[in-house]
C-alpha positions in Angstrom: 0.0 0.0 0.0 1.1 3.8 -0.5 2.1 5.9 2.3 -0.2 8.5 0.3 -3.3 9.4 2.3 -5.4 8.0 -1.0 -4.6 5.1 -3.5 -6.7 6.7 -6.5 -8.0 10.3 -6.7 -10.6 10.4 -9.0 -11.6 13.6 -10.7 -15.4 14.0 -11.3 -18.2 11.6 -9.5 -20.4 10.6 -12.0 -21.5 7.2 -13.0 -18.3 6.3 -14.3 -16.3 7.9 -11.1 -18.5 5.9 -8.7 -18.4 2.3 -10.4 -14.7 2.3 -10.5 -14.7 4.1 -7.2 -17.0 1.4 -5.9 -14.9 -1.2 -7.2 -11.5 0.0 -6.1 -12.5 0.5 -2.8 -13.6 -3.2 -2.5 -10.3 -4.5 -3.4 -8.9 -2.3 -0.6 -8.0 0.6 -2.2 -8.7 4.3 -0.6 -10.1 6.6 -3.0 -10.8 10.1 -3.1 -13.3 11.7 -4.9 -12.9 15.5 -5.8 -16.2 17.2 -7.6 -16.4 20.8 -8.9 -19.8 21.3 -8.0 -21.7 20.9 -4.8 -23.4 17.6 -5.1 -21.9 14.3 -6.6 -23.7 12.4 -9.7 -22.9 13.9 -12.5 -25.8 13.3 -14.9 -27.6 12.2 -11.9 -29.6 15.1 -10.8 -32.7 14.1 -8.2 -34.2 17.4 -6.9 -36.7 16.6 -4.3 -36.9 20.6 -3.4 -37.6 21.9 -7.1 -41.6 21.2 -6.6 -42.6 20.2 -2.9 -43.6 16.7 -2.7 -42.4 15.8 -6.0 -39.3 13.7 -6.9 -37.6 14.9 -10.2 -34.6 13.6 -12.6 -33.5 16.7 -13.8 -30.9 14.6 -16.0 -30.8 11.6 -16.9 -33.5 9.3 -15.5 -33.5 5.0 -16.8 -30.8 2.8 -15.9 -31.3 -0.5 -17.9 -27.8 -0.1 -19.4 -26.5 -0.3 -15.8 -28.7 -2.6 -13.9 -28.0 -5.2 -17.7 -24.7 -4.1 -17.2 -21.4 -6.1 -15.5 -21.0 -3.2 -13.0 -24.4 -3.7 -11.3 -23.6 -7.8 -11.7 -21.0 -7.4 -9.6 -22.3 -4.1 -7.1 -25.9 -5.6 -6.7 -25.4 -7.3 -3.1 -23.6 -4.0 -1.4 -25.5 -1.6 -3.3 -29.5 -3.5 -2.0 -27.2 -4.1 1.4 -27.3 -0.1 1.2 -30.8 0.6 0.6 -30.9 0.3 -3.4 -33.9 -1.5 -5.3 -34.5 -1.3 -8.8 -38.2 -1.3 -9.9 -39.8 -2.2 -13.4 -42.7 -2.7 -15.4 -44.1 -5.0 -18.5 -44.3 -1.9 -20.5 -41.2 0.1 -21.4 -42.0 1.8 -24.2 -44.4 2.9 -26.6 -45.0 5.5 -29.5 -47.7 7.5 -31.0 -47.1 8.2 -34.8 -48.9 9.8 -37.4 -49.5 5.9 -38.6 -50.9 5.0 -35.1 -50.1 3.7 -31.4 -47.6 1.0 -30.7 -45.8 -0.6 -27.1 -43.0 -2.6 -26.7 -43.3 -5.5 -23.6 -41.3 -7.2 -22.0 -44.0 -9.9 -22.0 -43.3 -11.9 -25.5 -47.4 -12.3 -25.9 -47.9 -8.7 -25.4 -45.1 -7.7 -27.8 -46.0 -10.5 -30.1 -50.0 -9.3 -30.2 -48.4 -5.9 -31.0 -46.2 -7.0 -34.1 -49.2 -9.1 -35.3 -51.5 -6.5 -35.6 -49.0 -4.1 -37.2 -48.5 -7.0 -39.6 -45.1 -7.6 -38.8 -45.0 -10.4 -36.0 -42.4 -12.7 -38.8 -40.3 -10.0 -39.1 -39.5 -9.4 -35.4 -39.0 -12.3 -34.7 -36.2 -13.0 -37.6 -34.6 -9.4 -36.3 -34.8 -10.6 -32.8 -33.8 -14.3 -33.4 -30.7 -13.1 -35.4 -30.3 -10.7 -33.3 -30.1 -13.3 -30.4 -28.2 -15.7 -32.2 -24.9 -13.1 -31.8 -26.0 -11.4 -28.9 -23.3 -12.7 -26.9 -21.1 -10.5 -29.3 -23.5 -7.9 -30.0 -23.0 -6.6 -25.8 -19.4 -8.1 -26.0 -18.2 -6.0 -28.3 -19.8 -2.7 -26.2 -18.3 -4.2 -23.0 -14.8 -5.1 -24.5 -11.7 -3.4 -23.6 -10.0 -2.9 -26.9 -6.4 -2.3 -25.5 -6.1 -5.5 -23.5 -5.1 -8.8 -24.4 -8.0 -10.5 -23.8 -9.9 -8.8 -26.6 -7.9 -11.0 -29.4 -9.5 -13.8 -27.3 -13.0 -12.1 -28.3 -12.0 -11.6 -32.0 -10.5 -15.1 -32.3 -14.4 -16.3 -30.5 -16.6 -14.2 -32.8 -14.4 -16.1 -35.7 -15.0 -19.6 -34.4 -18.8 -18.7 -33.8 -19.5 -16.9 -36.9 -16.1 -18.3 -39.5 -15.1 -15.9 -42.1 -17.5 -14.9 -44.4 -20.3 -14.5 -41.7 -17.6 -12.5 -39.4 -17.0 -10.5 -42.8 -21.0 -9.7 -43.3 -21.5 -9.4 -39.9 -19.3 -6.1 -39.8 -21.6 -4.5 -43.1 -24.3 -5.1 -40.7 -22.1 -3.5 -37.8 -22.2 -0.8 -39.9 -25.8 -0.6 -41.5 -27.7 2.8 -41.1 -31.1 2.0 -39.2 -33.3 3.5 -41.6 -32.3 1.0 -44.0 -33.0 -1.6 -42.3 -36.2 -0.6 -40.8 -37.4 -0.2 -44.2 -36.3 -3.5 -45.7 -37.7 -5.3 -42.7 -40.7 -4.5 -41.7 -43.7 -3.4 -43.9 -45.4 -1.0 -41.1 -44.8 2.3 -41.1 -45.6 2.3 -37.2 -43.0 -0.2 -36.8 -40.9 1.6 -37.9 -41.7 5.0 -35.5 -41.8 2.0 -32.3 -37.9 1.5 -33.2 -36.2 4.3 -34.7 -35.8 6.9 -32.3 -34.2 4.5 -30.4 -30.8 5.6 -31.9 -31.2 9.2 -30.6 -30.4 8.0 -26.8 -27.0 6.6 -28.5 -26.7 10.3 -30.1 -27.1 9.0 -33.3 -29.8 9.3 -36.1 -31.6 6.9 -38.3 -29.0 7.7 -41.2 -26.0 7.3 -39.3 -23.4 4.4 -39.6 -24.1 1.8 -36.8 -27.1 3.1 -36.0 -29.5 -0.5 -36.9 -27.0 -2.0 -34.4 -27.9 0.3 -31.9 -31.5 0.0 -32.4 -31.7 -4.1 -32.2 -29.4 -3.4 -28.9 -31.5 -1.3 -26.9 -34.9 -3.2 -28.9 -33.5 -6.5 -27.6 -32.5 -4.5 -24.0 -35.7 -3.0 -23.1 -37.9 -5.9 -24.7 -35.8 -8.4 -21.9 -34.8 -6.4 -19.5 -37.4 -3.3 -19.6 -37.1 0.5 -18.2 -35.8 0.0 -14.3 -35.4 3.1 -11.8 -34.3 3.3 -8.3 -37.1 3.6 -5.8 -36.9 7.1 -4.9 -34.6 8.6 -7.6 -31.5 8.3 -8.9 -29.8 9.5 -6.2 -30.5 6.6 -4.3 -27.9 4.8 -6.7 -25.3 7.9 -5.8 -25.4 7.8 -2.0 -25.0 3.9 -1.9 -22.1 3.7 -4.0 -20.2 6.4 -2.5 -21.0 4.5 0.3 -19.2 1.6 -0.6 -16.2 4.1 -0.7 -16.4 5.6 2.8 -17.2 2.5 4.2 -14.0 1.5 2.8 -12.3 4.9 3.8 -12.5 6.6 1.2 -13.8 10.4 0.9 -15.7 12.4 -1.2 -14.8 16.1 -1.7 -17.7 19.1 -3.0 -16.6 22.0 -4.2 -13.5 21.0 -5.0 -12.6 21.6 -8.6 -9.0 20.1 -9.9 -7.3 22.5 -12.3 -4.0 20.7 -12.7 -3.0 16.9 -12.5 0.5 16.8 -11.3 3.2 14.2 -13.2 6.6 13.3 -12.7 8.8 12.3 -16.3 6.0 9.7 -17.7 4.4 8.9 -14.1 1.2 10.7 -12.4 1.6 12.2 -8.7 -1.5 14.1 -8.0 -3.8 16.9 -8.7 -4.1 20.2 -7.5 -7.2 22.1 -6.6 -8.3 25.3 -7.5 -7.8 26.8 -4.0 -4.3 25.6 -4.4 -5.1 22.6 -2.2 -2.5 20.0 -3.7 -3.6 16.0 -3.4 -1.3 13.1 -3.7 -2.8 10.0 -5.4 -0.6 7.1 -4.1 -1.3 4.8 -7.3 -3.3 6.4 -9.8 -5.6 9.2 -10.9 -9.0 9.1 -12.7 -10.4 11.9 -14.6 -14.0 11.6 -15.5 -13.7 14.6 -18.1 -13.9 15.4 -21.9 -10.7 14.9 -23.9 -10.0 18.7 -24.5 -10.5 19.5 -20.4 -7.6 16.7 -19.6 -5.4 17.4 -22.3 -5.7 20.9 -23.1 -6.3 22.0 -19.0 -5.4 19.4 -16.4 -2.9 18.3 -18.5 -1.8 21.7 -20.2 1.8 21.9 -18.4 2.5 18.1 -19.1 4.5 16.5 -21.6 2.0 15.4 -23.9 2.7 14.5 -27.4 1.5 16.8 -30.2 -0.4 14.1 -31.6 -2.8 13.5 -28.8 -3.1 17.1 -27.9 -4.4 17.3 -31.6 -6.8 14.7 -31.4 -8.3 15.8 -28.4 -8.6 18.9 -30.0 -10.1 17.8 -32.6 -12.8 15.7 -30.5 -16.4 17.1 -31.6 -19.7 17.4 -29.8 -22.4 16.3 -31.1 -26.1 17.6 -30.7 -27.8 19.2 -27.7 -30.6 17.9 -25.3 -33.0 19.8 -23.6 -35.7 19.2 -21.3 -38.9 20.1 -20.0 -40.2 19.0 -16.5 -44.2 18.8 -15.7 -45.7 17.9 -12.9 -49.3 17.2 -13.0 -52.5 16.8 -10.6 -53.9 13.6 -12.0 -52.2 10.9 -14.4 -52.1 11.8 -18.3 -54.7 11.0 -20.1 -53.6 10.1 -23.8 -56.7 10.6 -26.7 -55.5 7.3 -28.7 -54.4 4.4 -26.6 -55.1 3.7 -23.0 -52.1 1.6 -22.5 -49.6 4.8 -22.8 -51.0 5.9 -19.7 -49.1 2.9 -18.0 -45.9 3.3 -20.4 -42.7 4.5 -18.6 -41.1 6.6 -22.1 -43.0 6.8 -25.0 -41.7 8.8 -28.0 -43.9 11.2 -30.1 -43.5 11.9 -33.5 -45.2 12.3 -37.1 -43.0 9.5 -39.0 -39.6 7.9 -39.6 -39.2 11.0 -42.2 -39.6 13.5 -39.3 -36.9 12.1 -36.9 -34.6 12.0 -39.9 -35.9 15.7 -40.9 -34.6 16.6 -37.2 -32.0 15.0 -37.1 -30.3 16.7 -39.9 -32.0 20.1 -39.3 -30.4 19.9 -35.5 -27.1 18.7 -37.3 -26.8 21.7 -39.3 -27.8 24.3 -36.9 -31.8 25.0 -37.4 -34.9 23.8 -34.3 -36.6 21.5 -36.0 -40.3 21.8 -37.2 -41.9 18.8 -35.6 -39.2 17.6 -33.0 -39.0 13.9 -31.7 -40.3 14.3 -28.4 -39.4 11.6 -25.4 -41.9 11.4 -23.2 -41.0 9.7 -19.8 -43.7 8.6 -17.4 -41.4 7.8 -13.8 -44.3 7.4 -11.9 -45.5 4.1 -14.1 -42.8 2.7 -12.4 -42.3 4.7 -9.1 -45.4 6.3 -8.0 -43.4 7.2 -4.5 -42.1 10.2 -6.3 -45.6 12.3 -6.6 -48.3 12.6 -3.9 -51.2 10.1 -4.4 -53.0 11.1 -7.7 -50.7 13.0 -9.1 -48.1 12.3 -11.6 -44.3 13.4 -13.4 -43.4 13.6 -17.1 -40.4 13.9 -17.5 -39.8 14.9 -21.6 -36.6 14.9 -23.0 -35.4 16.6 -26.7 -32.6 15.1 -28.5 -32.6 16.8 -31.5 -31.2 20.2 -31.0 -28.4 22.7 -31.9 -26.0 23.4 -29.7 -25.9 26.9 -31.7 -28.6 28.2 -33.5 -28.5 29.3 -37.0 -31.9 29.4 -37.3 -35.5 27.8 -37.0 -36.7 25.6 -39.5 -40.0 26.4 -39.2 -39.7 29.9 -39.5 -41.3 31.2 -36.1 -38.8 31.4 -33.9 -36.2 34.4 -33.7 -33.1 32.8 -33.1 -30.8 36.2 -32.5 -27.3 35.9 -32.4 -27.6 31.9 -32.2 -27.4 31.8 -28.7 -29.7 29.5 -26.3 -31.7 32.1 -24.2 -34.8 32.0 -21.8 -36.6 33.6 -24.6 -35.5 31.1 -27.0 -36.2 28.5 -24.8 -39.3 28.5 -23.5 -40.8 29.6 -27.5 -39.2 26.4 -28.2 -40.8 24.6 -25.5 -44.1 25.9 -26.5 -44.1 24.5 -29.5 -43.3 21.0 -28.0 -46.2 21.3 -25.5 -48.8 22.2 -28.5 -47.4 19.2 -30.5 -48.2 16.8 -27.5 -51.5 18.7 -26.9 -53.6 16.2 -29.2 -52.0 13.5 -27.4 -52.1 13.8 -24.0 -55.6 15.8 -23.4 -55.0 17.0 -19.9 -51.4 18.2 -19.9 -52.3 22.2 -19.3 -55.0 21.4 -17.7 -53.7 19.2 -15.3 -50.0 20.8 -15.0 -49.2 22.3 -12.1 -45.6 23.4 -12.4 -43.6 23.3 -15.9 -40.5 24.5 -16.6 -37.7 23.6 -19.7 -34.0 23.0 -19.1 -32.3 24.6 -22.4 -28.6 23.1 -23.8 -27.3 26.4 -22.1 -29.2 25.3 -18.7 -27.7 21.2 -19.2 -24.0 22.4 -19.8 -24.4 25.1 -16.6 -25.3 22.0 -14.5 -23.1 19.6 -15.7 -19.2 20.6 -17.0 -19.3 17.5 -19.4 -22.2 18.5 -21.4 -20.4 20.9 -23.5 -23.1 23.2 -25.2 -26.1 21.0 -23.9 -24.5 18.0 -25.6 -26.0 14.6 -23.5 -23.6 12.5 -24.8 -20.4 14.4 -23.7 -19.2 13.6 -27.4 -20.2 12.9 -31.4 -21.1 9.2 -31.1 -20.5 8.4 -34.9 -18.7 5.7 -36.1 -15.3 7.8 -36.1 -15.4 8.4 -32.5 -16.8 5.2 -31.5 -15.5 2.5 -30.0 -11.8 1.8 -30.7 -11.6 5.8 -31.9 -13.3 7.1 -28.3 -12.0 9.1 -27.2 -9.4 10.1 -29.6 -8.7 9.0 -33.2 -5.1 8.0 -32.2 -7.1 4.6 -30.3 -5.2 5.1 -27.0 -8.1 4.5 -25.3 -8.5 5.0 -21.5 -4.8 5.2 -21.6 -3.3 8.6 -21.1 0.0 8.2 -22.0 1.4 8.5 -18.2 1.8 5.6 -15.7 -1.2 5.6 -13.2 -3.6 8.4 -15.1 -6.5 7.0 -16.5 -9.2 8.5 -18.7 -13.4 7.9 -17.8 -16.5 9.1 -18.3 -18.9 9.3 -21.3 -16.5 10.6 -23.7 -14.8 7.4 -23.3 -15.2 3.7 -24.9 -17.6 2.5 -24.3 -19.6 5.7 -24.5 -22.3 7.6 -22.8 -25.2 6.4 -21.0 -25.6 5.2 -17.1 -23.6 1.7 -17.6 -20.6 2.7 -15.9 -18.7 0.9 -18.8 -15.9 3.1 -18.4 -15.4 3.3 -14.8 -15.9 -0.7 -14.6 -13.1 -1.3 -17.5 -10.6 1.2 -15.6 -11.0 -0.2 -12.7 -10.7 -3.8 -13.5 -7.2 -3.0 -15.0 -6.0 -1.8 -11.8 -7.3 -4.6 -9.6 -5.8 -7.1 -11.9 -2.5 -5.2 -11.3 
């Protein structure tokens, strides 16, 4: 052990910087936890104060990527031992469409009912049984650490399963756009609204590269696994796993905001606060941030190569989120299927046409017309977090610029580009009169609403530069083995003992904890 006061100093505490928190501290390992702002999570934000008696997710909100995930395989027993319980329902998801209504199960009847009467029961279950057939490689591959060893062993495996020719066609389909595929497969155009905007909570559209393979992912996902929460809010998931840290003697730190990470020739020492406070890591150093804030700021008086001070500056951001919170005095009452009411996220849109419309009007800088809208129902799941009768939707917006060049429409006045109040809530407007038809009672019934802009996202959360969710582009080209830099270091930085997490980092955003589970494995084999 070091004669350091902590083993691992880990800059940040998000998902990421709890899992391999959790898990160091497990093997023995006393870790320190320093975060800028004044409550841990990161992209777990549960407000409980916002609207008396009402439990928000001002961030992110599902966690089926981490309860499905090998973090939460391994963390379930301390993390229940600490008060954690995941909740669920039969139906996940859902869609209303210019086509019609649709849900997705996770009872096969249901889901198969559902396909039949869309006409397209054969072809789910061909996606879904070829999809099955290479699952194992499918969540593999996401959950592989490309700069180990051990991923030969999965290359050499995926060969002996699939042989050649199948491995070769199996990377065109790696690679197939999901619009494409949706239309060759199934004949209904409401099929085809049920699946697509599954790609947006990748960050990716229905034209992009990879973005079928992330569709039959999250499909086969939520269809098996469904939309879990933590009773009470996220931040249930927060407290236990920094739990598992100070239990262990570790510490957490608020308002403690690293500006420099200290190294010695090619080795990491430290980090030193903004107060001037400096911190010596004993073994190594985390730092759940975005490429350009490690290399070109913690980093900045480092030896770095030129090469990977380029390709971290040259790491892009990809679209902005924004949000708009409601909180009603009965449950929502939606005009064309009864079931929605008892959906946890249904999405809202006119067609297929209109996410890809969005997608590239948010790409090139415009509010779209008729935005995808995600509309999340927590209290399907959780009905603790509104007083009896009363309900949460929680409706997120994927498809926005993080700087405005204008509004595809032609009704908004977009100024100099720049996300303002004004801007906003116009915006959010217009999202509440397209969901109007939909859901009958939600101005009648709201009793507090208010929208979360990019601007608002990225002034709550460092890593969401300009409102982007994702902390990063997730195309192909900064994708796996190329996230988070195109040089394919991975979570290696270059210098003995500093490691690189977070969602900007393979294997990408969401509330897995991929990142912070792959780290810290590495060090515990050591």
């Amino acid at each position: 052990m070091s004669a350091a006061p902590y083993d691992a100093i880990i800059v940040g505490s998000g998902i990421n910087a709890l899992v391999g928190g959790a898990l160091l501290a497990k093997d023995g390992w006393r870790v320190l936890l320093c975060e800028r702002s004044e409550r841990p999570g990161g992209a777990i934000c549960t407000s409980t104060d916002r609207v008396p008696g009402f439990t928000l997710e001002l961030l992110s909100s599902w966690h089926p990527l981490f309860v499905g995930g090998p973090a939460y395989g391994e963390l379930a027993g301390d993390l229940a031992a600490r008060g954690v319980e995941y909740l669920n329902t039969p139906l996940p998801t859902g869609v209303v469409c210019s086509a019609g209504t649709a849900v997705l199960s996770t009872d096969p009847a249901i889901t198969a009912a559902q396909f039949e009467a869309l006409g397209d029961l054969e072809a789910w279950n061909q996606a879904m049984g070829d999809f099955g057939a290479k699952a194992n490689l499918a969540f593999g591959l996401l959950g592989t650490d490309f700069w180990r060893r051990k991923s030969l062993r999965f290359g050499w495996g995926a060969l002996r399963q699939l042989g050649r020719k199948k491995l070769v066609a199996s990377g065109a389909e790696l690679l197939e756009p999901a619009g494409p595929w949706l239309d060759r497969t199934f004949s209904s155009p409401v099929s085809h609204a049920l699946l697509a905007p599954w790609a947006l909570h990748n960050g990716l559209g229905p034209d992009d590269a990879a973005s079928a393979f992330i569709t039959k992912v999250i499909a086969a996902a939520i269809s098996m696994g469904g939309m879990p929460v933590p009773r009470g809010g996220g931040q249930a998931l927060v407290d236990a796993l920094l739990a598992i840290i100070t239990d262990a003697g570790g510490a957490l730190r608020t308002n403690a905001e690293v500006v420099r990470i200290t190294t010695s020739g090619d080795r990491v020492t430290g980090v030193v606060l903004a107060d001037g406070t400096p911190l010596t890591a004993g073994r190594a150093v985390l730092a759940s941030v975005t490429p350009q804030a490690l290399y070109g700021g913690l980093l900045a008086d480092a030896p770095v190569p030129a090469e990977t001070r380029q390709a971290a500056a040259d790491f892009r951001y990809g679209r902005a989120g924004m949000q708009i919170h409601i909180t009603m005095s009965e449950k929502p009452r939606w005009a064309a299927d009864d079931r929605l009411a008892d959906t946890a996220l249904v999405h809202v849109l006119d067609s297929m046409d209109s996410l890809s419309e969005s997608v590239n009007a948010a790409n090139r800088g415009y509010l779209p017309r008729r935005p995808t809208v995600v509309v999340g129902q927590p209290c399907t799941i959780d009905p603790s977090r509104a007083p009896e009768g009363a309900s949460i939707l929680w409706i997120q917006l994927q498809e926005n610029p993080r700087h405005i060049k204008g509004d595809l429409a032609g009704e908004i006045d977009t100024g100099d580009g720049t996300w303002t109040p004004a801007i906003r809530d116009a915006y959010a407007e217009r999202v509440i009169s397209q969901l109007e038809p939909h859901i009958t009672n939600i101005r009648t019934a709201a009793t507090t609403m208010f929208a979360l802009s990019p601007a608002d996202l990225n002034a709550m959360n460092i890593n969401l530069v300009g409102g982007d969710p994702y902390a990063g582009d997730c195309r192909v080209d900064q994708y796996a083995a190329w996230r988070p830099l195109s040089t394919a270091t991975g979570h290696n930085t270059g210098f003995k003992g500093l490691w690189h997490i977070g969602a900007s980092t393979h294997p990408g955003p969401g509330l897995g904890g991929g990142s912070g589970y792959l780290v810290a494995n590495r060090l515990r084999k050591r």
